[in-house]
SELUMTI-485773 format. One record per atom (N, C-alpha, C): x, y, z. Coordinates in pm, whole numbers, plus 50000, padded with zeros to 5 digits. Each point is the difference from the previous one (the first is absolute). Example, Ala and Ser with C-alpha at 12.3 -4.5 7.8 and 13.67 -1.06 7.14 Angstrom:
<atoms>
513194943150780
499115011950000
500905012050000
499655010549928
500825011950006
499235010950073
</atoms>
This chain:
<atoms>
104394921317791
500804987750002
499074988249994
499944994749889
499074989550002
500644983349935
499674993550059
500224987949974
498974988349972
500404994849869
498794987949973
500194990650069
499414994550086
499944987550075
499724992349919
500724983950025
500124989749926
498254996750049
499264988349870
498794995650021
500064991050129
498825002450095
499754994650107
498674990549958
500634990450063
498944988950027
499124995650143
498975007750008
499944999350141
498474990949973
499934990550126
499604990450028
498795001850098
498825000049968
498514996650040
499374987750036
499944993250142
498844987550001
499065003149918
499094988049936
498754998749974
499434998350128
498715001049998
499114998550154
499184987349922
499614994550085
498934988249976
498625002349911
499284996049934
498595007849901
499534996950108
498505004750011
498954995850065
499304990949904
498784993950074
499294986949938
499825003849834
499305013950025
499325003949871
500904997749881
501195000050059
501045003049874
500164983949909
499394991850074
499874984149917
498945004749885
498925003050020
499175000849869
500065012749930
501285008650059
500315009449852
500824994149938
500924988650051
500904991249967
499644992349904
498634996249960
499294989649911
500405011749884
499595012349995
499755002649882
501575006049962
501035004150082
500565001449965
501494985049933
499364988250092
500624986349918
499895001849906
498325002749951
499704997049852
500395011049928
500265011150025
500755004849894
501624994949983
500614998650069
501594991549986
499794989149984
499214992949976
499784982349940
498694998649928
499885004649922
498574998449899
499794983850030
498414992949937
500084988650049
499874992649864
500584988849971
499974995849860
498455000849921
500105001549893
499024999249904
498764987850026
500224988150015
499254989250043
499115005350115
500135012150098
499194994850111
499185018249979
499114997549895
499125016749994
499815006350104
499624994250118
499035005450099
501235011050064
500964990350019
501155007450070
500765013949929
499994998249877
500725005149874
499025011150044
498684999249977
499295013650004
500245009750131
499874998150103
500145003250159
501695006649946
501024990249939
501415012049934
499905007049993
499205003249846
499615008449955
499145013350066
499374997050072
499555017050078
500665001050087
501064991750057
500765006350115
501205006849949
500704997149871
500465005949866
499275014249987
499175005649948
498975009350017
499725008750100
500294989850162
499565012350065
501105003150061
501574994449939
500845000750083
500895012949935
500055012050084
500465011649910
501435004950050
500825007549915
501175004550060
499675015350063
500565006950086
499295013650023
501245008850061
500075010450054
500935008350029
500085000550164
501045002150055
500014998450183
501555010650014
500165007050113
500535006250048
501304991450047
500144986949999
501404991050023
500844996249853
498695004949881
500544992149865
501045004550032
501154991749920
501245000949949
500955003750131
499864998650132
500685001050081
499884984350029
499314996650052
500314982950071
499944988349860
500684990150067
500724992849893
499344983850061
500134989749978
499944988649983
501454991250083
499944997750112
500995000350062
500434982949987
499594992049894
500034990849943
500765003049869
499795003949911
500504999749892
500455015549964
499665006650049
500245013649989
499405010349873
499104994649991
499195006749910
498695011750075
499435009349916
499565007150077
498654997150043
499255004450037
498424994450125
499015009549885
498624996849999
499445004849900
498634996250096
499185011149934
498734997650103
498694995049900
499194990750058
499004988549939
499454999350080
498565004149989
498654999150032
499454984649945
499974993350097
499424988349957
498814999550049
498864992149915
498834999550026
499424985750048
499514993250113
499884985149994
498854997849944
499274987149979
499074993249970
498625005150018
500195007350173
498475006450060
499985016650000
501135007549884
499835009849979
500925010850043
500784992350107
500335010750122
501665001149942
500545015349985
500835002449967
501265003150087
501304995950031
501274998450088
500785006749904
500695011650084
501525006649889
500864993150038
500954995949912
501104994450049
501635007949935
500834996850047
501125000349913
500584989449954
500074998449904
500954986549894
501325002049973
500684989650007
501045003849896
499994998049882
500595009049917
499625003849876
500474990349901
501304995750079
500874989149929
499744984349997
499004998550093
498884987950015
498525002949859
499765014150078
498315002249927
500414998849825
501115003549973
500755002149841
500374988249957
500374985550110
501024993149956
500974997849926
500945013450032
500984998949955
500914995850098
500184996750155
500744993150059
499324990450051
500244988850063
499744985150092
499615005250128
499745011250073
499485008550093
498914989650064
499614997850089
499204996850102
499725004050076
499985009949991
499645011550169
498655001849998
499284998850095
498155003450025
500065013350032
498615004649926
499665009350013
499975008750098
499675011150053
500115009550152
499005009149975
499384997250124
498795013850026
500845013649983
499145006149962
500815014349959
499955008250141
499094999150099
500045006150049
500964989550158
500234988549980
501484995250077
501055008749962
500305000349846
501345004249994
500155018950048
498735007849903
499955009350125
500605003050124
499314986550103
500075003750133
501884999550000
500584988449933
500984995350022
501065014549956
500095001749896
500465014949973
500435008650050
498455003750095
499555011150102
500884996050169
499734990850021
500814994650087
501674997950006
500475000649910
501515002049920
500335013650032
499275007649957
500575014250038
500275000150153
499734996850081
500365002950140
501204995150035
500054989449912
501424993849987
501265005149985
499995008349856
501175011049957
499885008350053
498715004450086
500165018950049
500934998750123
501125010750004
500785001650087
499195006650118
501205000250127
499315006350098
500765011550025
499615009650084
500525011749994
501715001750045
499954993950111
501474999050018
501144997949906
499094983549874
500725003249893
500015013149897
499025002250011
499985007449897
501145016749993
500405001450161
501085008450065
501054994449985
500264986749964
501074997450003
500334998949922
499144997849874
500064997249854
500565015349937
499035006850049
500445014549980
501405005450034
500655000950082
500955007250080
501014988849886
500034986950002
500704992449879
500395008049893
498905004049933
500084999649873
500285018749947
499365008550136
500765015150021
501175002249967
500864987150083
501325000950051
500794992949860
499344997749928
500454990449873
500295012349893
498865005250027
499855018149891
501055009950070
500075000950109
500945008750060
501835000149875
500154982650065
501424994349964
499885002549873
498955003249911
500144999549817
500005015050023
499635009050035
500365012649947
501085007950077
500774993450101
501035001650035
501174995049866
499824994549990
500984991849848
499715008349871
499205006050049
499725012649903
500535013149959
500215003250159
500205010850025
501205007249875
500904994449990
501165004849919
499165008849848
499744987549952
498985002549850
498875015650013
499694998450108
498735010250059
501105015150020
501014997150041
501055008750065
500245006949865
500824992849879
500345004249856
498605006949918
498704992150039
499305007249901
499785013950044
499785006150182
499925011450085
501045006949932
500964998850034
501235005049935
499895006749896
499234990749833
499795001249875
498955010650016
499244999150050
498985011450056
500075013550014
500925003250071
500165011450086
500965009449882
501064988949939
500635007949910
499615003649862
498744996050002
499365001649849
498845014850020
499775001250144
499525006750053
500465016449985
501384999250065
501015011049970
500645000149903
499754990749910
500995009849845
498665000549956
498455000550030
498725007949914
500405012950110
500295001350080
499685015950081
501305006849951
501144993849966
501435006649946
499485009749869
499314988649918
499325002249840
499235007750004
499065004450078
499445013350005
500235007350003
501055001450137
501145013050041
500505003549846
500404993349988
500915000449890
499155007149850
498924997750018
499205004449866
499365014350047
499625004650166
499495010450065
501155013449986
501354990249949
501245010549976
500595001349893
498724995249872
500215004149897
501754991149957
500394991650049
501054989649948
499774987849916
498884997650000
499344988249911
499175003649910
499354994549870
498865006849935
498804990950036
498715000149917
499334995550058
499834986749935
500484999349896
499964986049896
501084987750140
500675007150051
501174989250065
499384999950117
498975010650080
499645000750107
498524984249996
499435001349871
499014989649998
500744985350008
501164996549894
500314988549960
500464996550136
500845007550070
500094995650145
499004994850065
499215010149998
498824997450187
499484988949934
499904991049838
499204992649996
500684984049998
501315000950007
501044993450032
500145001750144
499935006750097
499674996450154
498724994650055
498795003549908
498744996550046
500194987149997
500534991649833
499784987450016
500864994550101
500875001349996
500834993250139
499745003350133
499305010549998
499345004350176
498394989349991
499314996049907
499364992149991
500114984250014
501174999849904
500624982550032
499844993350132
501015012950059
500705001350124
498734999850108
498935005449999
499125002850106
499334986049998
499554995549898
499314989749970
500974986050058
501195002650007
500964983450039
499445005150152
500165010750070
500205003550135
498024996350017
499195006749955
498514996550055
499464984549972
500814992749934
499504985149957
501014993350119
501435001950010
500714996350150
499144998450117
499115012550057
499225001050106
499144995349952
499105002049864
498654998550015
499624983549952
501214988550003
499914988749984
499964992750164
501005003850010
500114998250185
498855006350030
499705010150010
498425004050116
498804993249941
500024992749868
498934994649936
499914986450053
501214995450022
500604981850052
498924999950128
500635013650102
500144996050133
498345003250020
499155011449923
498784998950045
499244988549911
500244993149877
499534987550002
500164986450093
501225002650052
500034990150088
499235001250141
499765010250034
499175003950083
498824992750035
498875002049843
498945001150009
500054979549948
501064995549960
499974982949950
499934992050149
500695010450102
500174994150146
498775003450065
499165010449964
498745002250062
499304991649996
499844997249835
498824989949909
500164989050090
501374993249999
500454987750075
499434996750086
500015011650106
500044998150162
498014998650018
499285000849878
498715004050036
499264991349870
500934988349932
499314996749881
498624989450036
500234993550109
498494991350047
499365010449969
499735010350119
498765009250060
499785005349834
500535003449924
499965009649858
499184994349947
500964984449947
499154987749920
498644996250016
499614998250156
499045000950040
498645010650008
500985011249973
498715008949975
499635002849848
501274997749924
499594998449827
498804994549931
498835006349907
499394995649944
500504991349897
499474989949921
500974991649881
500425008349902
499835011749965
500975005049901
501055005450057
500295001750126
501415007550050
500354986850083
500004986350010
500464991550005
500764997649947
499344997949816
501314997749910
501225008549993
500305009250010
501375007250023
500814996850133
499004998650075
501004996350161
500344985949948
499694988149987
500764990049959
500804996549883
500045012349874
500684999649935
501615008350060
499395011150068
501195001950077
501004995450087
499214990450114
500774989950088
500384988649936
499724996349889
499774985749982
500454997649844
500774996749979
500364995549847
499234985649956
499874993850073
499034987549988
499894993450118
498354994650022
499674995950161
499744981949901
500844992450055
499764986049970
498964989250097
498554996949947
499454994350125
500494989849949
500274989750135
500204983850044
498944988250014
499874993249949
498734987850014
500335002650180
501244998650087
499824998550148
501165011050037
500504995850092
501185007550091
501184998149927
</atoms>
């Protein structure tokens, strides 16, 4: 039983930069405001911060968004003046100008923390997670009770397809049938003893598939900080693609 949840917009402070983050800030101005042609000295200093400013791959791509314009966060290594290189995340829809975006840049490893700290947020606690459970048991119970009838007719369909193959034997073991009528039969009960088995093992085996996925979605839940937290960055990206349809950071609160 699965359901697409509508897109969530969930909402991240920015944290404050530290000092350093002013003179990764120089080079990353100058790539979003080149400096007019008239003033070389400046124009050049653009230009390698242009150069050293690279796009690269991160374990949040394409999950967190721009909680300004809503465009997605993109990671830039900016380089300042005295060499020293700051990752940041941009928005993409600023770094592209294709929207009026003004959002400053973010240490990559703020939004990290911020992320990481989120999960403790959504993880349930155990009590919920019993209560969540026994909910949603009792939800599966009431659907295959409403069942029962349908489940009742196919048993039924079952049993009697069952005994006219053991009639058809009898019947051929006593020399009353030949064997041309004895085949076209049993292969005209097989398929319908097949139909039939298959509505009855997909009945149960959809329900016992529901209830032990739901199981293990209430486990994940109840334990997603401690998990997240122990994830290296490639099994990051799946845990927040899983919880998270999009994490929107905020310039503030």
């Amino acid at each position: 039983m699965e359901r697409q949840p509508a897109p969530r917009r969930t909402h991240l402070p920015r944290t404050a930069q530290p000092a350093h983050a002013e003179e990764a800030g120089e080079a990353l101005g100058r790539v979003h405001h080149p400096s007019p042609p008239d003033q070389p000295v400046l124009q050049g200093r653009c230009q390698c911060a242009v150069e050293a400013t690279q796009v690269h791959g991160h374990y949040l791509k394409g999950t967190i968004h721009c909680g300004q314009c809503g465009s997605r966060l993109i990671v830039s290594n900016a380089k300042n003046r005295h060499g020293n290189v700051y990752c940041y995340f941009v928005c993409s829809g600023r770094h592209s100008k294709r929207t009026d975006c003004t959002r400053q840049a973010m240490l990559i490893e703020d939004v990290e923390k911020l992320v990481e700290d989120y999960y403790s947020r959504v993880q349930i606690t155990p009590a919920q997670q019993d209560a969540l459970a026994g909910m949603l048991h009792h939800e599966f119970d009431r659907l295959m009770a409403a069942e029962t009838e349908e489940l009742e007719r196919l048993t039924t369909s079952r049993d009697r397809l069952e005994s006219e193959q053991d009639r058809l034997m009898q019947a051929h073991y006593a020399d009353a049938i030949p064997l041309t009528v004895l085949k076209r039969e049993q292969d005209r009960i097989v398929a319908e003893l097949d139909k039939v088995t298959r509505h009855i093992d997909a009945h149960f085996g959809d329900y016992a598939d529901a209830r032990a996925h739901l199981d293990d979605a209430l486990g994940l839940l109840a334990n997603c900080a401690d998990i997240y937290a122990r994830c290296d960055d490639t099994n990051r990206r799946p845990c927040n693609q899983a919880f998270f349809t999009k994490v929107f950071i905020d310039e503030d609160n």
